[in-house]
C-alpha positions in Angstrom: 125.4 229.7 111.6 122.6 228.1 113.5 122.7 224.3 112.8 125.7 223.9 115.2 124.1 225.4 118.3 120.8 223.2 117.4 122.9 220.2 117.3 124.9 220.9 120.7 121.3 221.8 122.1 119.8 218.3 121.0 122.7 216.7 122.4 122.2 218.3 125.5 118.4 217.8 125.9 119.1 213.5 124.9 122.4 213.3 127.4 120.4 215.6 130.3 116.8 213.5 129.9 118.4 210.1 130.1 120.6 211.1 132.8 118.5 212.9 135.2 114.8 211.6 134.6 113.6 215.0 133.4 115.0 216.9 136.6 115.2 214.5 139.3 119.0 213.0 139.6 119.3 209.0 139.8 120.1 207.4 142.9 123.5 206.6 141.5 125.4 208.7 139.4 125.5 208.1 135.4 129.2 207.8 134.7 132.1 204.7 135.9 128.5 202.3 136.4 129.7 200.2 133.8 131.0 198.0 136.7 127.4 197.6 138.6 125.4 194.8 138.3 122.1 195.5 135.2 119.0 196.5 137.7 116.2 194.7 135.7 112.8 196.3 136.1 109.9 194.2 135.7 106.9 196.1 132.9 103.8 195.4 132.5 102.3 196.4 129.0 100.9 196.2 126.0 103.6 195.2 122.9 105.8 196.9 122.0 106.7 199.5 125.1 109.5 197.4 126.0 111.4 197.2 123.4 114.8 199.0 122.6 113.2 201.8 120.3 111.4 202.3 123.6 114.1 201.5 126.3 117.6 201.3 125.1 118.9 204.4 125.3 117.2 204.6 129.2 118.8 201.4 129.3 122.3 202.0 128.4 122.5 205.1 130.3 120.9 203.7 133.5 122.6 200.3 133.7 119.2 199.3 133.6 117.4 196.5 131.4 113.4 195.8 131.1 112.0 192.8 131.3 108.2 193.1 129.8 105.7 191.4 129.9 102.9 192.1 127.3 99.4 191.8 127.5 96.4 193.0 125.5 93.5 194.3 126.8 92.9 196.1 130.3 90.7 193.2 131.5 93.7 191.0 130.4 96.2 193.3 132.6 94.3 193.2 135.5 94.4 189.4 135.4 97.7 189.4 134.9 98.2 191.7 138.0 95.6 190.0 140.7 97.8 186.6 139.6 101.2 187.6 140.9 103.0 188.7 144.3 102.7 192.7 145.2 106.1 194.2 143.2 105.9 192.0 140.6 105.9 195.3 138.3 108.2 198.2 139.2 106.1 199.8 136.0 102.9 199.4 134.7 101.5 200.7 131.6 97.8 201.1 131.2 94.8 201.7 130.0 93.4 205.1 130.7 90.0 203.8 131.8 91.4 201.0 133.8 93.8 203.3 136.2 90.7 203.8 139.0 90.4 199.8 139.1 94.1 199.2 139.5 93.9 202.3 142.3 91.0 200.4 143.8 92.5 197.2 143.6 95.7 198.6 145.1 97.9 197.8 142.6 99.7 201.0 141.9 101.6 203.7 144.4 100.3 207.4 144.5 103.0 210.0 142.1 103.6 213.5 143.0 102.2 215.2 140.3 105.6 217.9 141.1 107.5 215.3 139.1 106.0 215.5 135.6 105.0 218.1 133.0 101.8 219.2 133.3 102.1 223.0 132.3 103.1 221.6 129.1 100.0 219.4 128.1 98.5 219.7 124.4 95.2 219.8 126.0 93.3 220.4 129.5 92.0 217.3 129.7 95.1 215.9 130.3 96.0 217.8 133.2 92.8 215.9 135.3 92.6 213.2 133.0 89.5 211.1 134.2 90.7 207.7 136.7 94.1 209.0 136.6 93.8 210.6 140.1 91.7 210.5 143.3 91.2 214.0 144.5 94.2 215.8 144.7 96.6 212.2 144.3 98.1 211.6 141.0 97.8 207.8 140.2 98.9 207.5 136.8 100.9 209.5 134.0 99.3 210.3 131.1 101.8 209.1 128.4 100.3 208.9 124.9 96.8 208.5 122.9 95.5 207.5 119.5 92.5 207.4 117.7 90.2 204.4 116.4 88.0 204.9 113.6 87.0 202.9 110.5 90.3 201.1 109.3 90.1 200.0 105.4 92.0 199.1 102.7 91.9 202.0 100.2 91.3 199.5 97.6 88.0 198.3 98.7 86.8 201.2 100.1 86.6 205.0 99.0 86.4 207.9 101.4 83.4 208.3 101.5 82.3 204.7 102.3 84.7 205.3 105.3 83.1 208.2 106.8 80.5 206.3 108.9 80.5 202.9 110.7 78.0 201.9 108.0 80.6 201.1 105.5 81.6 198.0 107.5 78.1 196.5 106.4 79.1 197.2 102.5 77.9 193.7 100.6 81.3 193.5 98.8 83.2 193.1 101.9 81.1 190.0 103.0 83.9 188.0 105.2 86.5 190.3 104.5 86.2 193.0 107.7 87.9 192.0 110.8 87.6 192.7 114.5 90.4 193.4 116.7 89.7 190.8 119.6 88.7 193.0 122.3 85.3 193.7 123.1 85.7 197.5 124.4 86.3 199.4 121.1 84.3 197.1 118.8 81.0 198.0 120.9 81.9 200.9 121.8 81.9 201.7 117.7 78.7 200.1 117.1 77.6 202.4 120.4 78.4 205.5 118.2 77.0 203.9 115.4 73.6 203.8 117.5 73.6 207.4 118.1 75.0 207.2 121.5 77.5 209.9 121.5 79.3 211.4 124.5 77.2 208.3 126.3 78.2 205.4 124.1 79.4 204.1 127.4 76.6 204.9 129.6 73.8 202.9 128.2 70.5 201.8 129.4 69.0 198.4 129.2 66.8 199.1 126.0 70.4 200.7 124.7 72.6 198.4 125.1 70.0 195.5 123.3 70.2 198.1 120.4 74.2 197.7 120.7 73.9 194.0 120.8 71.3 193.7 117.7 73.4 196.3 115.4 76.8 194.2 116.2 74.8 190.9 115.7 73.3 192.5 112.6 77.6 192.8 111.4 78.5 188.9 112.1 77.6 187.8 108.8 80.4 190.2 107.3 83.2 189.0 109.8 85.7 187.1 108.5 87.6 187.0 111.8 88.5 188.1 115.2 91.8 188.8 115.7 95.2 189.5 118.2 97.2 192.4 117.2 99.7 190.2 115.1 96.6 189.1 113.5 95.1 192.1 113.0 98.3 193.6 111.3 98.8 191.0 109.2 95.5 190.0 108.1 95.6 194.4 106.6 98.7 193.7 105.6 98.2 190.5 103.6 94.6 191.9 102.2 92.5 188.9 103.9 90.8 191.9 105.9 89.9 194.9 103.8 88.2 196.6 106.8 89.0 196.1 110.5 86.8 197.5 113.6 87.9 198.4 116.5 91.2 199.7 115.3 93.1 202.9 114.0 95.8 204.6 112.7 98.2 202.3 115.9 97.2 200.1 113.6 97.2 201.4 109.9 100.1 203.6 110.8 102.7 201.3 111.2 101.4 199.9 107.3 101.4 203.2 106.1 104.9 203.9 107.0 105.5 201.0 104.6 103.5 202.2 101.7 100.4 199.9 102.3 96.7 200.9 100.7 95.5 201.4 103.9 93.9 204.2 106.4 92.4 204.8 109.5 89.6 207.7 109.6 87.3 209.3 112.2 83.5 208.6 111.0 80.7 211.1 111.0 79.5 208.9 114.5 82.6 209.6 116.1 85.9 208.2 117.4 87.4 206.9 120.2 90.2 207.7 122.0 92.9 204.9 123.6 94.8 206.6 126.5 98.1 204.7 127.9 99.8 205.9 131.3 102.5 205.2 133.5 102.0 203.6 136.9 104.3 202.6 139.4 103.5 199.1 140.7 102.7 198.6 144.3 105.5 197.7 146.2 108.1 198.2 144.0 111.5 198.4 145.1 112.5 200.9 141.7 110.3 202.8 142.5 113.4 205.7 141.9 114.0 204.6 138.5 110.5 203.9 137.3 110.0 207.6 138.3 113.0 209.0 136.4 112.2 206.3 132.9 108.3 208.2 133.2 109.9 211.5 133.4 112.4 210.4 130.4 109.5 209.3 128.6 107.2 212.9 129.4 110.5 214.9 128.0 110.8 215.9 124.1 112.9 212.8 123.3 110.9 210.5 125.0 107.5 211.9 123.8 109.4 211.5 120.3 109.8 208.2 120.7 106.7 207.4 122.2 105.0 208.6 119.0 107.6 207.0 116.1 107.4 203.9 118.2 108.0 200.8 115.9 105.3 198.3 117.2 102.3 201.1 116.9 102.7 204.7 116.8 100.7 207.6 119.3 99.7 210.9 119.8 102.5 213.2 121.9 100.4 214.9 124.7 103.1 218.0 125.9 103.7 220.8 123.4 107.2 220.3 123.4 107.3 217.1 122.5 104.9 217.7 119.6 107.2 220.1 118.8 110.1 218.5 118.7 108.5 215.6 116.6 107.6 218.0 114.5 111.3 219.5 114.2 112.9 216.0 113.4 110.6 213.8 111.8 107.9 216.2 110.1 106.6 213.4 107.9 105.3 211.7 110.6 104.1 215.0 112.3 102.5 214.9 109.5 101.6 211.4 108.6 99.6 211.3 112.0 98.1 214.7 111.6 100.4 216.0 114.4 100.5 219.8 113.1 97.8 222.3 114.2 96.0 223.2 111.1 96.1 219.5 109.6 92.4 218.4 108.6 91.6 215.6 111.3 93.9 217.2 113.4 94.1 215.3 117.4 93.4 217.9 119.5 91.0 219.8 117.0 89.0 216.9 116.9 88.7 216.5 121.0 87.5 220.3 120.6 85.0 219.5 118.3 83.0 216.9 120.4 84.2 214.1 117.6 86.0 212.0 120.1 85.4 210.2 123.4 87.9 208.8 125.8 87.6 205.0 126.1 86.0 204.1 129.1 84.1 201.1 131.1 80.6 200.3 131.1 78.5 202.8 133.3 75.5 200.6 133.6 76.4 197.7 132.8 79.9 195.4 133.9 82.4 194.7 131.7 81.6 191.3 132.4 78.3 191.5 130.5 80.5 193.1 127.8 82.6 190.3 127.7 80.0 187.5 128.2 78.5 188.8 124.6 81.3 189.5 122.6 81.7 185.6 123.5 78.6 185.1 122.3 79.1 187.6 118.9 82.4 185.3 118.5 80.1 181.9 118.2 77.6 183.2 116.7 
């Protein structure tokens, strides 16, 4: 008796999201458009985001079509960004810990936090998340997370080896671990390695030598440095049994197709990634941008968000945890998206086992760079 009124319902939630954003109507309305010329909005992101698993339903409904273009690494986006014409991007997606530069830069419009869900989020930290406003002015909505860990082939590594940073050093996997070619989450693993906890960004001179001599100390092992096609297929193909700087975004998207691999959170710690929404400076979509952010904060679009082909995420609203959770429970629970799970997201946030991605505090992320050019020719 109930599996018709659940269906109507679903049907409901998909047709209402895509039409009216989450609440606020389009500018134009949803049905006879089929007449109107495609709007194209112009989105700025890492791979994947703009694809149809991502887009075409917003797409089809809107008259709308994305054209992406896909970067990797915040340093990399705010390149990209400095290079072109204000309203370039109607949308922007970005790093959590690179909002406040984009803000400073002014690069993205102010939001009105009205517009988006934030009675709903998993956790308080998301409601303030750190960078994503100045003062009381929302810049940026939080979309999604992940965590990176110690990534391994299960055939080369136990468990247990996995549980701390050290098992990258383990002889057997001389030129056979990886790095994902970005220095932020690389260092800021061999930060937590150090002992560096909640201040593996925050380092002081004598620290961040320490940083430099334990990564230098891992070059020997390195087999290569790698983009994310790279990354996935050198996992994939078994030339990399380890990877750093990675997880489960990563490691999922294997897993989904029976690989030997695995992403976990190490005695040291883990890091968070944190992706967001921002509407480019200038845009003239700014309308549409709003309502695709507030498709993507509803269940369906958190649901996608977190089954999303190229690399999969964390949901951040309870009701779109729940809903993932309702139609696709072996990726719920896959991803440890069910309260109770061992290694469990938001569990692990509360336990002080994970820190949210950030810049350099005392040093710039120039002098990041500058040596993991170094590490790289070493």
């Amino acid at each position: 008796m109930t599996t018709k009124p659940k269906t109507i319902s679903k049907q409901l939630l998909r047709r209402d999201v895509l039409r009216i954003g989450g609440g606020a109507a389009l500018s134009m309305p949803f049905v006879s458009r089929a007449w109107a010329q495609t709007t194209e909005i112009n989105m700025l992101a890492w791979y994947g985001h703009g694809e149809p698993d991502m887009v075409g339903a917003f797409e089809e409904a809107n008259n709308v079509k994305f054209v992406p273009k896909y970067y990797a690494g915040g340093d990399n986006m705010l390149a990209l960004i400095a290079q072109s014409p204000p309203g370039t991007y109607d949308i922007i997606l970005s790093d959590g810990e690179f909002v406040q530069q984009l803000n400073a830069a002014d690069y993205i419009e102010p939001l009105d936090a009205n517009d988006y869900p934030f009675d709903d989020m998993l956790h308080e930290d998301f409601t303030k998340f750190p960078g994503h406003w100045d003062g009381d002015t929302l810049f940026s909505m939080i979309l999604r997370g992940g965590h990176l860990g110690v990534s391994y082939n299960t055939t080369a590594m136990s468990a247990e080896e996995a549980s701390s940073y050290e098992g990258f050093w383990k002889p057997e996997l001389q030129g056979k671990v990886g790095h994902f070619d970005w220095h932020l989450p690389s260092l800021g693993m061999m930060s937590l390695k150090n002992g560096n906890g909640a201040g593996l960004w925050d380092l002081s001179d004598d620290q961040w030598q320490a940083v430099q001599d334990t990564t230098m100390s891992l070059r020997s092992q390195v087999g290569g440095f790698f983009d994310y096609g790279g990354t996935f297929n050198g996992l994939k193909n078994g030339e990399m049994m380890a990877m750093c700087g990675i997880g489960d975004w990563i490691t999922g998207v294997l897993e989904r197709d029976g690989a030997p691999v695995a992403s976990v959170i190490p005695k040291e710690g883990g890091i968070q990634f944190t992706e967001s929404y921002c509407i480019g400076k200038g845009s003239s979509k700014a309308d549409l941008v709003k309502s695709f952010i507030q498709y993507m904060m509803s269940p369906e679009g958190q649901v996608k968000s977190a089954q999303m082909v190229a690399y999969p995420g964390f949901c951040v609203t309870k009701a779109g945890r729940a809903l993932l959770q309702e139609v696709d429970p072996a990726e719920a629970a896959r991803s440890h998206q069910i309260e109770g799970m061992p290694n469990e997201p938001i569990a692990l946030i509360n336990e002080g086992r994970i820190h949210y991605r950030d810049i350099p505090q005392q040093q710039t992320l120039e002098d990041w760079n500058d040596f993991w050019s170094e590490y790289k020719n070493a």
